[in-house]
C-alpha positions in Angstrom: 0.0 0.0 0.0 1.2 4.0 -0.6 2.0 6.2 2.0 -1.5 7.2 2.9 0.3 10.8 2.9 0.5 10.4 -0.8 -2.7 10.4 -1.3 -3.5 14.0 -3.9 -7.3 14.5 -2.4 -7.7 17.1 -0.1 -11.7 17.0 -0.4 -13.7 17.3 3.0 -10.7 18.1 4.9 -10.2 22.2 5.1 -7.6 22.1 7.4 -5.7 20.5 5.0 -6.7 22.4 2.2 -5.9 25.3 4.1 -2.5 24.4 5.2 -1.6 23.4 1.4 -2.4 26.9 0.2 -0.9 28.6 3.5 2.0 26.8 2.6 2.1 28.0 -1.4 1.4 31.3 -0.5 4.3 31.2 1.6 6.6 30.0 -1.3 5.1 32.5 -3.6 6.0 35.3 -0.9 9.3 34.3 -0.6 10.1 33.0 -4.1 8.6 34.8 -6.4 7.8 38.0 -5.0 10.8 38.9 -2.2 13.5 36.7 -4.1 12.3 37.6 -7.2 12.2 41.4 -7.2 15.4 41.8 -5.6 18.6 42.9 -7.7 20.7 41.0 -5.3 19.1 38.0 -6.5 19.4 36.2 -10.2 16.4 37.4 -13.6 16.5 33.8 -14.4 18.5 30.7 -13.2 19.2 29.3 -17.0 19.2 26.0 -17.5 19.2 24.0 -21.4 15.7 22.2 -22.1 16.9 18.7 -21.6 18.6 19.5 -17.7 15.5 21.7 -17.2 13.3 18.5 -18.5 15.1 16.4 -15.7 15.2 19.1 -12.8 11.5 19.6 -13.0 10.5 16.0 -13.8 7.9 16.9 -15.6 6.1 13.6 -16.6 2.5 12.9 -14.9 2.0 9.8 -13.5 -1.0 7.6 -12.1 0.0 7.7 -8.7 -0.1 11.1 -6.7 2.4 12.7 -4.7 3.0 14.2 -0.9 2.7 17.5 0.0 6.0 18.2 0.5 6.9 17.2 -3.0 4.4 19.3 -4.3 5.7 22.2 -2.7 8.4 21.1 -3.9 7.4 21.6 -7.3 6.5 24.7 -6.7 9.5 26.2 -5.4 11.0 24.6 -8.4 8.5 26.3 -10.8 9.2 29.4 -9.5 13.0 29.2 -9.3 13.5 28.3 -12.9 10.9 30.8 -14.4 11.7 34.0 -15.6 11.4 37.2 -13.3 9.4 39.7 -15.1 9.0 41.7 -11.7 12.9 41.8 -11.4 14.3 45.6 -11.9 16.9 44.4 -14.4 14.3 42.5 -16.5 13.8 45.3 -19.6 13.4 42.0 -22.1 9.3 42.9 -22.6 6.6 46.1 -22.9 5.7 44.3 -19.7 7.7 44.3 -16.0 7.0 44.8 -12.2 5.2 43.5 -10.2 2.4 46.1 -8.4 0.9 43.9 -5.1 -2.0 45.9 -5.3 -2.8 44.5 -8.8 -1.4 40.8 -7.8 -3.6 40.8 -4.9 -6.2 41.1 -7.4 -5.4 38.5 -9.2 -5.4 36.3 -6.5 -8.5 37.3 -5.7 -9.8 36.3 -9.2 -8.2 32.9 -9.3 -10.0 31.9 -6.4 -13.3 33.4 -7.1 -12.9 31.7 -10.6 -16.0 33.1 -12.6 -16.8 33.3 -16.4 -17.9 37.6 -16.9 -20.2 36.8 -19.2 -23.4 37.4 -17.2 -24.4 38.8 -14.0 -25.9 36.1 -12.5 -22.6 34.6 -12.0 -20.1 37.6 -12.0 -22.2 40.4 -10.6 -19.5 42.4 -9.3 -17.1 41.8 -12.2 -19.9 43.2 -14.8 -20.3 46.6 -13.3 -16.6 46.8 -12.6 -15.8 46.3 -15.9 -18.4 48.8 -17.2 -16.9 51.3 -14.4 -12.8 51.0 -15.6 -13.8 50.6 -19.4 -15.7 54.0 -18.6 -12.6 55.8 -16.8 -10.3 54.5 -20.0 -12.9 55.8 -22.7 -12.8 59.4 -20.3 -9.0 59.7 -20.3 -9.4 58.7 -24.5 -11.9 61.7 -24.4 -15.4 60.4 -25.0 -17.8 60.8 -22.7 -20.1 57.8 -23.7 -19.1 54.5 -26.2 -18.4 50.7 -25.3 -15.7 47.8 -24.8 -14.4 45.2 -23.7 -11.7 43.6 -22.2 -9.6 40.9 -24.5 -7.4 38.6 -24.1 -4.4 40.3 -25.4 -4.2 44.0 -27.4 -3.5 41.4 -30.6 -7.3 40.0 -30.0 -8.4 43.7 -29.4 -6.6 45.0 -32.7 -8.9 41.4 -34.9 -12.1 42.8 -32.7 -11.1 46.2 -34.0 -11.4 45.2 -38.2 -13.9 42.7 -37.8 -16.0 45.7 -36.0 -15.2 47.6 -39.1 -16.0 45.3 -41.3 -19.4 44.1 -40.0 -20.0 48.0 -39.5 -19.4 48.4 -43.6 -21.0 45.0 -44.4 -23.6 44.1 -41.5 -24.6 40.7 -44.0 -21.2 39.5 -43.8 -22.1 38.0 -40.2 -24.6 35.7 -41.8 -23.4 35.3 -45.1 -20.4 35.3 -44.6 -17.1 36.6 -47.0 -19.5 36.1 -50.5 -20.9 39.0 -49.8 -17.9 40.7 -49.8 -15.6 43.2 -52.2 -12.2 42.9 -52.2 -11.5 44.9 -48.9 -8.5 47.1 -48.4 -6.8 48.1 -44.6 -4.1 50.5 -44.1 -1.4 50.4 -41.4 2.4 51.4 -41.3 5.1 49.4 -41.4 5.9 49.2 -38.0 3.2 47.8 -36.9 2.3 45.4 -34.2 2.1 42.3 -36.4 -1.0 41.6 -35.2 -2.7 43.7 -37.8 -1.3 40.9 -40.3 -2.3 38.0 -38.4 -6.0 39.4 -37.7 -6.3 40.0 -41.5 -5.6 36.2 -42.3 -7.5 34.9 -39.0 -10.8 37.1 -40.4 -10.7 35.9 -44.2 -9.2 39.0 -45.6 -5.7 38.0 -46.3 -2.9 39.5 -45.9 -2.7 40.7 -48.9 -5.2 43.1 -47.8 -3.7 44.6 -45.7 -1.8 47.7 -47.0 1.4 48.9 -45.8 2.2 52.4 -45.4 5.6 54.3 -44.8 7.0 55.0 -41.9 9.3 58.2 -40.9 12.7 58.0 -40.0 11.2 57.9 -36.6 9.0 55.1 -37.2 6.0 57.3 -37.7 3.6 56.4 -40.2 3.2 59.6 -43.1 0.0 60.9 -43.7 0.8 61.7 -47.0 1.8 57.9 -48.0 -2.0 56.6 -46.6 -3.6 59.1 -48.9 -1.4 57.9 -51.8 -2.3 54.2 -50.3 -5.9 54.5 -50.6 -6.2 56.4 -54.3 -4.0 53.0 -55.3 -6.3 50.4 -53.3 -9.4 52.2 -55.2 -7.7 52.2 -58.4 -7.1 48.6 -57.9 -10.5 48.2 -57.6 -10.6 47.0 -53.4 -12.9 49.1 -51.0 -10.7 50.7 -48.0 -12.5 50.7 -44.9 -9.9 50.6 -42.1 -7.2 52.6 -40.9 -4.8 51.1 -37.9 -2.5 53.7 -36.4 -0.4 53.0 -33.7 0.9 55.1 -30.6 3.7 53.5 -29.1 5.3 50.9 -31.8 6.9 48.1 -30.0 10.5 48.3 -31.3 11.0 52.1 -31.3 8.3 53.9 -29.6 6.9 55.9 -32.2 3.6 57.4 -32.1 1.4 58.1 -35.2 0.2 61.4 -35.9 -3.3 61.1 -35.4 -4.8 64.3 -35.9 -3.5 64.0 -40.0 -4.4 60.7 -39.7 -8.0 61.4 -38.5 -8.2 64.3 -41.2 -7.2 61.3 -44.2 -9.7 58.7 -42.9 -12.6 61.3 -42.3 -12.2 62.8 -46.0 -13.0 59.0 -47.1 -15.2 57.1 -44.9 -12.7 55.1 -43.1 -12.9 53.9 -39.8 -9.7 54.6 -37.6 -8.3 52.0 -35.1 -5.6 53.1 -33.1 -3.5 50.6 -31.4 -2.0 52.4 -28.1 -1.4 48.8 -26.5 1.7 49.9 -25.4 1.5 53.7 -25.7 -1.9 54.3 -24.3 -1.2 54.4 -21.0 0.8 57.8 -21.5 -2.7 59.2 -21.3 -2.8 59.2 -17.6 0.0 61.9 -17.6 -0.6 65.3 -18.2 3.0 66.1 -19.4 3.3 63.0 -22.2 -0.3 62.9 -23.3 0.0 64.9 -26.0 2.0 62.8 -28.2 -1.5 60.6 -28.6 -3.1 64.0 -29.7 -6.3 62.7 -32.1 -6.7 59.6 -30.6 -10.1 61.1 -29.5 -11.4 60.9 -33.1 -10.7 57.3 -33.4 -13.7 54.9 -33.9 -11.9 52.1 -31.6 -8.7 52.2 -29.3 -7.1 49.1 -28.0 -5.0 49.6 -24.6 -3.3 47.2 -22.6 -2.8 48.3 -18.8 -0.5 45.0 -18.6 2.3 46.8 -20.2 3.1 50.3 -18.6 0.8 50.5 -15.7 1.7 46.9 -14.4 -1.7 45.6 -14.2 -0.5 41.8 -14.7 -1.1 39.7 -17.5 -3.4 40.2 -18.8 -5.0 42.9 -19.0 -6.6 44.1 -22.2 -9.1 46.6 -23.2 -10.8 47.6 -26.2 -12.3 50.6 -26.1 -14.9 52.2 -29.0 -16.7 55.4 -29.7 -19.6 53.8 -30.5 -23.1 53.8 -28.6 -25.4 51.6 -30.6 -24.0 48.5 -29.1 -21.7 47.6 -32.0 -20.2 44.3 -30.0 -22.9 42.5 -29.5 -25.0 43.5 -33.1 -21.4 42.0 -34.1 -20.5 38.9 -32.4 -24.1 37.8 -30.5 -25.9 34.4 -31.2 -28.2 34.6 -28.5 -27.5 31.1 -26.8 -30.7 30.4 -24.8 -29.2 28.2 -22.3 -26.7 31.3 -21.2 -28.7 34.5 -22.1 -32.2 34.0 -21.4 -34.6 37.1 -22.0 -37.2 36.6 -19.3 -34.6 37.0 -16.2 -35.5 38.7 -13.1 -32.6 40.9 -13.5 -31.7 43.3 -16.5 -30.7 41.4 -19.5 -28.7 43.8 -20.6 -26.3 43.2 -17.5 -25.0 40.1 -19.7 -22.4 40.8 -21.6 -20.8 37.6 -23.0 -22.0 38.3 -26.2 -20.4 41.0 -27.0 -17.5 38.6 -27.8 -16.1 35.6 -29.7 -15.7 33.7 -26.7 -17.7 32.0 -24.0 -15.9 31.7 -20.8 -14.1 35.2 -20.0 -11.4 35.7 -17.5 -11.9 38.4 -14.9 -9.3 41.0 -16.3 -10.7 44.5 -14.5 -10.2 43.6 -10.8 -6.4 44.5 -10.6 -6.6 47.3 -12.4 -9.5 48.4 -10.3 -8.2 47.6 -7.1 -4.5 49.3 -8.3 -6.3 52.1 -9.3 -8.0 52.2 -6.2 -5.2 52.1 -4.2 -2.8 54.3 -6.6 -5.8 57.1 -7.8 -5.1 59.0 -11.5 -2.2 60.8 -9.1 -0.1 57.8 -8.4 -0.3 56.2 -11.9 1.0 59.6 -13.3 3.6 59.8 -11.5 4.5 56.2 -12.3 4.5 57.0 -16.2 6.0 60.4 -15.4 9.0 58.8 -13.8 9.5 56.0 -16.3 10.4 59.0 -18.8 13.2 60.8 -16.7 14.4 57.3 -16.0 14.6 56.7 -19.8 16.2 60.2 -20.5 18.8 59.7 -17.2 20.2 56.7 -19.4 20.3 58.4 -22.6 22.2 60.7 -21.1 24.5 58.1 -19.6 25.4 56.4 -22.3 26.4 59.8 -23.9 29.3 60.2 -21.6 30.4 56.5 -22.2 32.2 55.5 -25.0 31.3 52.4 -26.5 27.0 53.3 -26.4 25.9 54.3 -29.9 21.7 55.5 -29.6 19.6 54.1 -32.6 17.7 57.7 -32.3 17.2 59.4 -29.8 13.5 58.3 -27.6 10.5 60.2 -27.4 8.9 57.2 -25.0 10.8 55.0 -22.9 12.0 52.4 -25.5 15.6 53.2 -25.4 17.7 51.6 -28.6 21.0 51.5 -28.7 24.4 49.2 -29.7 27.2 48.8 -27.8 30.4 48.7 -29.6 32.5 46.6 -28.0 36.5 47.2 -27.6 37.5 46.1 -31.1 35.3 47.9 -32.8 35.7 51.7 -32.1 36.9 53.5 -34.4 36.0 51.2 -36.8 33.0 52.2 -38.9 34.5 52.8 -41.8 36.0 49.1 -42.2 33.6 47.3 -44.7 32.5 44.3 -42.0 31.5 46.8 -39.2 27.9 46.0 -39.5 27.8 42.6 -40.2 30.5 42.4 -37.0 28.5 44.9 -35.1 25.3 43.0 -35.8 26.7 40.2 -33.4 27.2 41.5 -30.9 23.9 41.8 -29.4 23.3 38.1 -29.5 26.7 37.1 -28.0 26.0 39.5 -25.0 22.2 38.4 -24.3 23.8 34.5 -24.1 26.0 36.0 -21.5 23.6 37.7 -19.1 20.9 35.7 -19.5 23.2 32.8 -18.4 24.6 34.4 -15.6 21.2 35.8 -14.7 21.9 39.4 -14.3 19.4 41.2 -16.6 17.5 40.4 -19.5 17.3 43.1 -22.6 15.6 42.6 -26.0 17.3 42.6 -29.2 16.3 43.1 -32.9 17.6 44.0 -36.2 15.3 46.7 -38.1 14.9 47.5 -41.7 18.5 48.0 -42.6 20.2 48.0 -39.3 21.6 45.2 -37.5 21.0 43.8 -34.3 20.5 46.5 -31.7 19.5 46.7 -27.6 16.1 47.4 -26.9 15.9 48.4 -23.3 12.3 49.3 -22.1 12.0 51.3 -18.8 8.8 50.8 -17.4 9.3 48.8 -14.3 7.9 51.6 -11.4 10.3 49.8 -8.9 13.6 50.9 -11.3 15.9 54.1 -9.8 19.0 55.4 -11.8 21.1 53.1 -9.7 19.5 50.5 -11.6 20.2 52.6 -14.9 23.8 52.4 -13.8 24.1 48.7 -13.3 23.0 48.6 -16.6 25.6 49.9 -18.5 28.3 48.9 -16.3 26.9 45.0 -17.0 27.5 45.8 -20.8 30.2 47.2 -20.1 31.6 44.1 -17.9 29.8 41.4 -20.3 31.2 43.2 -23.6 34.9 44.0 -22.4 36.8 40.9 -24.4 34.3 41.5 -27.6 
């Protein structure tokens, strides 16, 4: 017979149960949250896939195991994961870790509701309706809907498909028949979602039409308008316009006033994409560089990235009042949205979507928003700018630190030139030499554990650092560390 203390059920015994979750919570205090914001501690503990295979023994088997070698497991899980609340992780548009947000994840993990009606997500309904309305204020509409999405690349598909069914209401029942060739305009850099939502909804990615970008990374006005007379000429039907404010690889933001002006001279609906950007809204200093994205017909804004909400945390916002969503996506299941319910009908709103069972995403931004108010988030955007301008100015005084451009958001990009390169650009390998060097150097720290920053080539230019300053808990010291790692990691290149 097994170790009766083997046995997995905990059922009809809460002082077991409670002890076993007493007893993770503990771990996750220590290990993920202590341990794993501290800078005297490692970003990640690398291993290779087969030693990581074997340290985590990772095959389920029929027989259950203790408790101590669950907690076991745990500990383990957390000690070879990644630390995205760690103040030298600048690897994604996401870091931190805000305990006023985590605490409201927890709190939705164990409440563990579908929001698609208010008989079984009360609170979650009209505390959705109440942050999606605070989002659509700072955006600057005073009424319009939403919805949040599991990811600003779902909220981008929502976004043409609203468009689309706006243009061509039949197309929800008849399907893509009905339909002209359709054309869609966006810039070249960006989020490749746009792509990817074309080919999900039937367009094709041929539809979608790519505009220039500025030396910035800006789209130009002038280039859509040119876009569209071509589309038309080609015989497709434009009816979608994607800006983007904040582009994930330099930071650009649009200019959506001339963007606004082009797709209201033809008809066009205008998405803007300010998943990563959009949260500049809450500050009174940056805000302006999303200037026009009140006259967009639909916004999509993640609060997961620069605010720190947690993944994930995705919101869709729109302009429109004549309940676009659900006209759109509805199919009026009878066992899930009965009519004749003793509580407004309208209260349901699982049909505004594609999917059925929806994740609680409002609660930790509520409850960080609570506990932060439109004062304390400003001041966390505001601070993630000086931060990225104290190590701009940095790496000007140290040789070796060559700035893509210089940033107008907190994307800093950069290469460092290692030893044997200065002073050697004019030699006919720099680039291609250059262009390594970034790979080499994110082996090195991410195996010794120290940081963790993002690397891409882009258009023409080789591989080049992209560090993103948004975690709230970062101070210039950290800034420092930074460069002296490079520095240190780069030294024999």
């Amino acid at each position: 017979m097994a170790d009766s203390e083997a046995l997995p059920s905990l059922a009809g015994d809460p002082v077991a149960v409670e002890a076993l979750l007493r007893a993770v919570f503990g771990v996750v205090v220590d290990e993920a949250i202590q341990k794993g914001t501290s800078v005297s501690q490692k970003v990640c503990e690398w291993k290779e896939p087969e030693e990581l295979k074997q340290l985590l023994d990772l095959e389920l088997r029929s027989q259950g195991e203790s408790q101590k070698q669950i907690l076991e497991r745990c500990r383990a899980v957390i000690r070879y994961s990644v630390k995205t609340g760690h103040p030298r992780f600048f690897n994604q548009l996401f870091s931190g870790l805000d305990p006023h947000a985590l605490a409201g994840r927890i709190i939705t993990e164990s409440l563990n509701t579908s929001q698609y009606t208010y008989e079984i997500a009360p609170v979650f309904v009209l505390m959705e309706e109440e942050v999606l309305r605070k989002l659509r204020a700072l955006v600057g509409w005073s009424s319009g809907g939403g919805i949040f999405c599991p990811g600003g690349s779902i909220s981008n598909m929502y976004a043409v498909n609203l468009a689309r069914y706006q243009r061509y209401p039949d197309c929800k029942q008849r399907g893509l028949r009905t339909l002209p060739p359709l054309a869609l305009f966006t810039s070249k850099e960006c989020h490749y979602s746009i792509q990817k939502g074309a080919a999900f909804l039937g367009l094709g990615t041929d539809s979608v039409r790519v505009v220039k970008a500025d030396e910035r990374g800006k789209m130009v006005p002038e280039d859509l308008e040119r876009q569209i007379g071509m589309a038309e000429a080609e015989g497709a039907v434009p009816f979608l316009v994607s800006a983007t404010s904040g582009t994930t690889v330099l930071g650009a933001f649009d200019p959506l006033e001339a963007i606004a002006d082009v797709c209201q001279r033809h008809g066009l609906w205008l998405h803007v994409d300010a998943a990563w950007g959009g949260s500049v809204l809450l500050s009174q200093t940056h805000r302006h560089l999303l200037d026009g994205i009140q006259r967009a017909d639909s916004v999509a804004w993640n609060p997961h990235k620069l605010l720190a909400a947690g993944l994930q945390c995705s919101a869709l916002l729109l302009q429109d009042t004549s309940n676009l969503l659900k006209r759109c996506h509805g199919s009026q299941a009878s066992y899930l949205f009965q009519q004749d319910k003793f509580y407004d009908v309208a209260l349901d709103t699982g049909d505004k979507v594609v999917q059925c069972g929806r994740r609680v995403d409002c609660l930790k931004l509520w409850l960080m928003w609570k506990a932060q108010g439109d004062q304390g988030l400003e001041r966390r955007i505001d601070q993630a700018f000086v931060l990225a301008r104290y190590l701009v100015e940095e790496m000007k005084k140290r040789e070796g630190f060559e700035l893509v451009m210089e940033p107008e958001f907190v994307n800093v990009c950069f290469w460092f030139v290692p030893p044997s390169l200065r002073g050697k650009q004019e030699s006919p390998d720099y680039h291609e030499r250059l262009s390594k060097v970034a790979p080499v150097l994110k082996e090195r720290m991410v195996k010794e554990g120290s940081m963790m920053i993002g690397y891409q080539p882009h258009g023409t230019r080789g591989n080049f650092f992209r560090v993103v300053v948004a975690n709230s808990a970062l101070t210039c010291a950290d800034m420092d560390f930074l460069l002296n790692e490079l520095e240190r990691l780069g030294q024999d290149l």
